[in-house]
N, C-alpha and C positions, 0 to 999 in steps of 0.2 A: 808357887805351888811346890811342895816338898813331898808329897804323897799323890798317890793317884787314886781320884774318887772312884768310887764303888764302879761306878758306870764306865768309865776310862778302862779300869781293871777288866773287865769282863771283856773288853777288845783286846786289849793286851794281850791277855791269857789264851786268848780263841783259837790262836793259830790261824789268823785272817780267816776269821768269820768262822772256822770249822766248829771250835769249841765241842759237843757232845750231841749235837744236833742228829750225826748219822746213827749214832746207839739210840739213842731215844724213839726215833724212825723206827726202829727194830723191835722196839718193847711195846707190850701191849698197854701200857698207859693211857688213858683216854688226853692227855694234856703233857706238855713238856714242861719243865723246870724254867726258873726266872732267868737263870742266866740263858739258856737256849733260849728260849722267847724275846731274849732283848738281840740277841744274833740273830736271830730268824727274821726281824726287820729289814738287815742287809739283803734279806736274800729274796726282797718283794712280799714276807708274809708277815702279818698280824693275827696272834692266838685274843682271839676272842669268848664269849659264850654269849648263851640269849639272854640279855635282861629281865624279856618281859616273863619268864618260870624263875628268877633267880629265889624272888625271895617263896615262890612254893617249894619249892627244892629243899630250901634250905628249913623251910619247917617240916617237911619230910625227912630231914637227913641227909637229902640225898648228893653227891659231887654237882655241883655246876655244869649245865649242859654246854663243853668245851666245842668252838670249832676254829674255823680261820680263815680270817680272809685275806685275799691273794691278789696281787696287784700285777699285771702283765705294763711293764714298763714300754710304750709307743711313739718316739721320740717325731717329735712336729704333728704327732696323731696320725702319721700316714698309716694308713694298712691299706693290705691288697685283698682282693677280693677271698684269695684262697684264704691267708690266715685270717679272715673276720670267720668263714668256714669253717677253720678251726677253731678258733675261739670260743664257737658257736657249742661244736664237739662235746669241749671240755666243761660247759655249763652242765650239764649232765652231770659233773662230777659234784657241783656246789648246788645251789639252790635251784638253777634253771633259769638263771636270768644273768645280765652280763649291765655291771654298772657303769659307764662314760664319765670320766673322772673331770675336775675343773681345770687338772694336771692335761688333758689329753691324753690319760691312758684308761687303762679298762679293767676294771675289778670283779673278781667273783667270791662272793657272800657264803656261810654254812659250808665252808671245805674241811669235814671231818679227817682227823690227822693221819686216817689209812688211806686216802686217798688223793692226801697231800703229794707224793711221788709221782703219782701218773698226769695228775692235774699240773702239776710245773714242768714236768717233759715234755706234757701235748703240749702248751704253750709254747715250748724252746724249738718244738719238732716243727714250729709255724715260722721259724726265724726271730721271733720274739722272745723275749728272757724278763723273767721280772727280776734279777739282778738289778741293785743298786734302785730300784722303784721304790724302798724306804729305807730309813737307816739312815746316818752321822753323815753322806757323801752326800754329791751331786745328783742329783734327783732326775726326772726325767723331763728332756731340754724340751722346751716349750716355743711352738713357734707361731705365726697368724697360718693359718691350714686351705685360706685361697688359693686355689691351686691356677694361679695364673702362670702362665711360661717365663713373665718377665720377673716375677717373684722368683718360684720355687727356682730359677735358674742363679740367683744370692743366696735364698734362705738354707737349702739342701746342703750346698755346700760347708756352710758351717752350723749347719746342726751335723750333720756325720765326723766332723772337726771335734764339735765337742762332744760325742757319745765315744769320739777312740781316744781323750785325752784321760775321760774323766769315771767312764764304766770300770768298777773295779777290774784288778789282774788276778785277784788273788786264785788260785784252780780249786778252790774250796767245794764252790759251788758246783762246778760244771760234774766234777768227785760223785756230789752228793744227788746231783739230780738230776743230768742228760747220762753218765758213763755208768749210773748204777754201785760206783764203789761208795760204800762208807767210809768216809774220813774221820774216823773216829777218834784220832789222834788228837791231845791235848796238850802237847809238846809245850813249852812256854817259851816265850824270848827271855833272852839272858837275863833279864834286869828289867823288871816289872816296876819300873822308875822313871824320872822325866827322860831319863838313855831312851827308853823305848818310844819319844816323839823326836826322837832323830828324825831330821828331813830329809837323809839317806837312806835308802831302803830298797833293797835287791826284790824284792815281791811285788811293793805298791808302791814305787816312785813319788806318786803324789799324795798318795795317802799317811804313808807310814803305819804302821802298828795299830797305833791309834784310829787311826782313818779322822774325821773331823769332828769338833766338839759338838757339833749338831746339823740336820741338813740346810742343804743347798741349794738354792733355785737358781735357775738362768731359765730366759725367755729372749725373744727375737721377734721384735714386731717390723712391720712394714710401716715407711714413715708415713704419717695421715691416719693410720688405721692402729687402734691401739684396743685390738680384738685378744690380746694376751693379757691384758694389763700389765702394763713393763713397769710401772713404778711400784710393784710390790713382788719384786724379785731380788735375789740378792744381787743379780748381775744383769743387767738389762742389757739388749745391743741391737743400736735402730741403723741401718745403714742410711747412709747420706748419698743423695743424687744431685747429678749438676744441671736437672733442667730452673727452668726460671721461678717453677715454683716449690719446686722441692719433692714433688709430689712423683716426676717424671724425668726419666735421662739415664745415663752411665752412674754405675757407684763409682763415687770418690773416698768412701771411708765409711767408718763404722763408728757413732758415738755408743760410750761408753757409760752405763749410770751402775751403781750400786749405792745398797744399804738398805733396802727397801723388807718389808715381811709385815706380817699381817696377825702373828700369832700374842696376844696378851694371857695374863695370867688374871681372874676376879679375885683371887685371893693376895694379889699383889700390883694394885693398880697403879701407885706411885713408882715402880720400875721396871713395867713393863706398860708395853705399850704397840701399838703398830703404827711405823714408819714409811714412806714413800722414799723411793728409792733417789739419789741423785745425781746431776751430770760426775765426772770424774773428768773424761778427757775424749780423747777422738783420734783415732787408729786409722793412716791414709792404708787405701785400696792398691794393694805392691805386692807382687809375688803370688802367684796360685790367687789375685786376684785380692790381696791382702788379708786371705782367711787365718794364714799358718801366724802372722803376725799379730794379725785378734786373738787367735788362739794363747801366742805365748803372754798378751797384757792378761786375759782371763784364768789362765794358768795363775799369774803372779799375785792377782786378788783371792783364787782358792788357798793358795800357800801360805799367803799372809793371815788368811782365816784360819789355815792348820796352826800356824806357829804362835799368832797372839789372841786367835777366840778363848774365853772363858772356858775353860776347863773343871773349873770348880765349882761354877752353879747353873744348871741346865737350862735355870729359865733365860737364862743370859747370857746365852751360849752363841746367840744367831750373831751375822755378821754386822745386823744392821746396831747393834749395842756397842759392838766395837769403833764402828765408824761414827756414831754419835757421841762418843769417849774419844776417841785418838783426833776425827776430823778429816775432810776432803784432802789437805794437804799432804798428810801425813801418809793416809792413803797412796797419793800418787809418787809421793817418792818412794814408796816400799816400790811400785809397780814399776819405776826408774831402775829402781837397783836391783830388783832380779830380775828384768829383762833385758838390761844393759843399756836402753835406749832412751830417748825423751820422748815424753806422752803430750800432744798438742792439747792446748784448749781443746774444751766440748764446743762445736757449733751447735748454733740453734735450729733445733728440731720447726718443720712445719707446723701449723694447728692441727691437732687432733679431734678428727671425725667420730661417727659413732656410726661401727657394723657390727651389726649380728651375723650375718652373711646367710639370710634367712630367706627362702624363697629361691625362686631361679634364676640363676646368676647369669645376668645379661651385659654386663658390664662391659664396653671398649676396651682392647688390651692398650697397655700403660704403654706400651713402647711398638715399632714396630715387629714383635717377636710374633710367629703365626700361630694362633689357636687353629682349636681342632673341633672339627664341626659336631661334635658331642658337648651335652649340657650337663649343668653342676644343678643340683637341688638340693637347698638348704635345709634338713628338719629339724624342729623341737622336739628335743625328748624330754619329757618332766621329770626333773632332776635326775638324768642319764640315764633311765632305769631302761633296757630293751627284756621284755618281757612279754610272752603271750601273742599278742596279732602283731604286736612290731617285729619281734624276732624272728618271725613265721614269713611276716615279708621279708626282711631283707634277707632271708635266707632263701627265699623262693626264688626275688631279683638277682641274686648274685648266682644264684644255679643254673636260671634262665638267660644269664649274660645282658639283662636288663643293665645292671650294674657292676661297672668293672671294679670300683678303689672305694675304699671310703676316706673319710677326713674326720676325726674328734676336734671338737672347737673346744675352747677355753669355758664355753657355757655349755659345756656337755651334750652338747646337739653332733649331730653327722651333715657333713656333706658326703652327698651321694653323685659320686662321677660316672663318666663315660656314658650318661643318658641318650641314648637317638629318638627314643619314643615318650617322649613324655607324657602322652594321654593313660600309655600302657602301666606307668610306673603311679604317676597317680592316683589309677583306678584302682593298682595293686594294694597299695595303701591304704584306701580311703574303705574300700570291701575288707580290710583286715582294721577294721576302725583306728584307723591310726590319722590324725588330722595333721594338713597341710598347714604353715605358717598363717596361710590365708583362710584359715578354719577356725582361727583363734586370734582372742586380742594381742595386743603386743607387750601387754601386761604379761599377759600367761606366757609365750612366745621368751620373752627375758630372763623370767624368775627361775633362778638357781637354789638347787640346799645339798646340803652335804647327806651322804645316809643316816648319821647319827643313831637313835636307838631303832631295831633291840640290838644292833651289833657292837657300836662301835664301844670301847671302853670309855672314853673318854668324853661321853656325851652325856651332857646332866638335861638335856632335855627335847622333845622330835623334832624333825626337821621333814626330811624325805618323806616321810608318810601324810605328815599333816601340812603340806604344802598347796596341795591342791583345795585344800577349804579355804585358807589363808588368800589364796588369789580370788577363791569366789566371792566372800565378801568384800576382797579390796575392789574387784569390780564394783558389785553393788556400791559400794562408796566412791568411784570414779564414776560410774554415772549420775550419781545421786548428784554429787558438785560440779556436774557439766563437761566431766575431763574423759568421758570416751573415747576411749583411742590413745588415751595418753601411754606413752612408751615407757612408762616408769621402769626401771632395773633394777629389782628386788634381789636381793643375796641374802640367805639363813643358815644360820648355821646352829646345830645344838648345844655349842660352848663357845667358848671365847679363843679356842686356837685358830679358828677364822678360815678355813678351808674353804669354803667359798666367798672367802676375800668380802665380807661385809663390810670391812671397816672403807674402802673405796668407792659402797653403793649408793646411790643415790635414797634406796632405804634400805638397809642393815638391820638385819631382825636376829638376834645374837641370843642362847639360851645361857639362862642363868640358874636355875633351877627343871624341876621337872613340868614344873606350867607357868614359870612366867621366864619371861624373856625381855631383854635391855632392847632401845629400839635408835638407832641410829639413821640422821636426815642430814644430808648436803652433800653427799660424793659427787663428782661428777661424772656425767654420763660417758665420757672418753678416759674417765680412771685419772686422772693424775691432780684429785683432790681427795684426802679424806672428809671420813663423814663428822661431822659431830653425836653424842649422845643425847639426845630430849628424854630419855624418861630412864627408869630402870626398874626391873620386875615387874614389866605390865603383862596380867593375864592375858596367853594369846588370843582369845576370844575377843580380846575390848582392842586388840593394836590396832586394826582397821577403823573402828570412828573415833577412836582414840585421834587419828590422823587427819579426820573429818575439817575441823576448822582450817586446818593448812591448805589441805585442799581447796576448799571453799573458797577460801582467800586467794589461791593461787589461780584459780580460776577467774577470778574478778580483775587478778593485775593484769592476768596475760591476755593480749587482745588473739582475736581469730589467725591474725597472720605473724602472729609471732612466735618464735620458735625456740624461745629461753627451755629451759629442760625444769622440773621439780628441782634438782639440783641445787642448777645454779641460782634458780628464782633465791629459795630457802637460803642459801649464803650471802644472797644480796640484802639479806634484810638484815633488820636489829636483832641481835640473836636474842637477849631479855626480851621484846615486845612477840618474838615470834613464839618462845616458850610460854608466854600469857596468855596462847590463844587456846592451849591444850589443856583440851579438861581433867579432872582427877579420876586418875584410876583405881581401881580395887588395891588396897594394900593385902601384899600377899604374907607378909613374915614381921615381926616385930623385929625392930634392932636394936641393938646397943652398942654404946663406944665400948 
């Protein structure tokens, strides 16, 4: 690379992140300029408008109704009781509702850009920042959200590890949006040239100038329980224990997997793709517990990602393109030589289980560590959304000290801590029509989607809104084929960047247009297979009996006591005889080579 692409330049130039973002704050423009909109990701926000007025608008004349949505970065999904309180607050400032991300964090919708200011303060005034929750960096660290003592007493530690390794430094932010000063400064670094990805940098050490060719995932599961999905991260890290089955004991180490992402292009399906993440090496448990030493091998995969990710074509930007070009090996000797040590083999992880962690969590603790005579209550929220009687309770429970903490899961549900009365809290609930795990199938209970339209830019087709019809027919057709009760894990997403992780579901309902949608069968239900594609541009009205013979089928192989998953059944077959069995669907678009 001899120049720096458009997108590269626009970090360059910014002054870490500042770029013209606080002038723009200050003018009465309903919307910012592209280069501020592509920096304002760093700083947890996305300028949006409504799709569903765009094209009235536009035959009136009139500007696109601009707003944006704001991502409160929650690193392992902990919140305490006061900042869910506040969180609560600042919904007042967006639409009134507060969405539970697949990330573990929590986003607010329609935040018009005069009230973009107070809406990121209250957020920061909670201990929260949505710093670095979008944008080229490290994203926000993902962990399983069980809040056992013998867990969070591993997990905590290096989630705090890595949110002080890898949250940007630059004071751009903190400038522009806890201290009230405009940084309006647009200073440039010296040499708006490859000089400016020097991996020396007095401001962002790890970042540089640049910060990184595109973002970052890490996640942190618990071995057995792969409630994160670790192999669609770029950095996975499952600690290892010495009891006999892997499951129970003292950590001995931390394996290590990268490469992993979930995001493809339909307009480039031959070179992109989404990847499962995999082993690299295994980091022993030494010093502070051997967090600072995970820390410096996951440092040396971020830097290696700074120094030879793709730079020049975005969609090819992610780490996992790299490590499918360079290769494991190469990999581990980058992480030999900037940490100066040698990386042991990966050990082999235990089987992976399947939690939702769904319900009230009565589980024996793993070790002798003492619990605390308060209960955990796992809720479904359909596709994160807390709005109206959900919102009303858990704001009434956390004022009435019903509940003390909360926990964002990976499937955008809450667990809800420090319960003593459980009759109190379910009543609370159920009188604010909010239904218990045990109120609903485990179909409904599963199914994740991203928000997609009318916000999201990037969405060619719904998700979030038409979610709940899409379950009620697939019931209808899970009981129709005998499969009530069946636990299927549905993931949707409106496009193909894969936000709620389709491409590892057991069914993958992926938008490709504005009504049809690609449909993907065979993930498995513990995450660490992809799915295949069986159809593409199926009307989402017909996906459900679309589905029907599989079903049908799958119901005849699997006996009563058997407990294969749709999944794995679906991979176990002949993939041509099982495509045979699905009927034709509506064609929605003619094509041509």
């Amino acid at each position: 690379m001899t120049d720096l692409t458009a997108a590269e330049l626009i970090k360059v130039e910014s002054n870490y992140l500042a770029g013209t973002i606080g002038a723009e704050l200050a003018n009465d423009a309903a919307k910012f300029d592209d280069n501020a909109e592509t920096l304002l990701k760093f700083h947890g926000i996305y300028q949006q408008d409504d799709r569903d007025i765009r094209r009235e608008r536009a035959q009136q004349k009139l500007p696109l109704d601009y707003s944006c949505m704001v991502r409160a970065s929650v690193p392992g999904g902990v919140i305490t009781g006061n900042q869910w309180l506040a969180l609560d607050r600042v919904a007042s400032l967006a639409d009134n509702k507060l969405r539970l991300t697949t990330r573990q964090g929590v986003q607010f919708h329609v935040v018009h850009k005069g009230e973009l200011a107070k809406l990121v303060s209250g957020i920061n005034s909670s201990l929260l920042t949505t710093l670095g929750a979008c944008g080229d960096v490290v994203r926000n660290v993902m962990a399983c959200p069980l809040p056992h003592p013998e867990r969070t007493a591993v997990i905590e530690p290096i989630v705090t590890e890595m949110v002080a390794r890898f949250r940007p430094q630059t004071e751009s932010y903190w400038e522009l949006w806890v201290d009230g000063e405009k940084a309006v400064s647009s200073e440039k670094p010296s040499a708006a040239s490859l000089a400016a990805l020097d991996a020396i940098d007095p401001v962002e050490p790890i970042y540089g100038a640049a910060y990184l060719p595109r973002k970052f995932k890490i996640g942190i599961a618990w071995p057995g329980d792969n409630c994160v999905d670790i192999y669609t991260h770029d950095v996975g890290i499952v600690p290892t224990l010495d009891g006999p089955d892997g499951l129970s004991g003292n950590v001995t180490g931390f394996v290590i997997l990268a490469g992993g992402g979930m995001g493809m292009s339909h307009a480039r399906p031959d070179d992109t793709y989404p990847v499962l993440a995999q082993p690299v090496g295994w980091v022993e448990a030494e010093g502070r517990d051997g967090v600072e030493s995970l820390g410096d091998v996951v440092e040396a995969i971020v830097t290696t990602q700074r120094d030879y990710g793709n730079r020049d074509d975005r969609a090819l930007a992610r780490l996992k393109y790299l490590v499918e070009a360079k290769g494991i090996p190469w990999l581990r000797d980058q992480i030999e030589q900037r940490t100066g040590q040698a990386l042991a083999d990966p050990v082999e992880l235990p089987k992976w289980e399947v939690h939702a962690h769904h319900g009230w969590d009565d589980t024996e603790p793993e070790s002798a560590a003492p619990r605390t005579e308060s209960s955990v209550l796992g809720l479904p929220v359909s596709s994160g959304k807390v709005a109206h009687g959900l919102r009303y309770a858990l704001k009434r429970l956390i004022a009435d000290g019903a509940v003390s903490a909360l926990r964002v899961t990976p499937r955008q549900d809450l667990l809800l801590l420090g319960i003593t009365d459980r009759a109190a809290v379910e009543n609370t609930l159920r009188s604010n029509g909010v239904p218990l795990a045990s109120d609903q199938s485990p179909t409904r209970n599963l199914a994740i989607a991203c928000p997609a339209l009318p916000t999201c830019s990037k969405a060619l087709g719904e998700a979030e809104r038409v979610l709940p019809q899409v379950v009620d027919r697939l019931e209808k057709v899970l009981a129709d084929t005998g499969n009530t009760g069946l636990p299927l894990r549905l993931n949707m997403t409106g496009c193909p960047n894969g936000c709620s992780r389709p491409y590892a579901a057991e069914l993958g309902i992926v938008g490709r247009t504005k009504k049809g949608y690609d449909v993907y069968v065979g993930g498995s239900a513990a995450g660490d297979r992809l799915a295949k594609r069986v159809r593409e541009d199926v009307p989402l009205e017909e996906i459900p009996d679309m589905l029907r013979p599989l079903l049908e089928r799958f119901s005849r192989d699997i006996g009563p006591n058997d407990t294969t998953s749709f999944g794995d059944w679906a991979m176990q077959q002949e993939w041509t005889s099982l495509l045979a069995l699905l009927p034709t669907t509506t064609v929605r678009r003619v094509r041509t080579k």
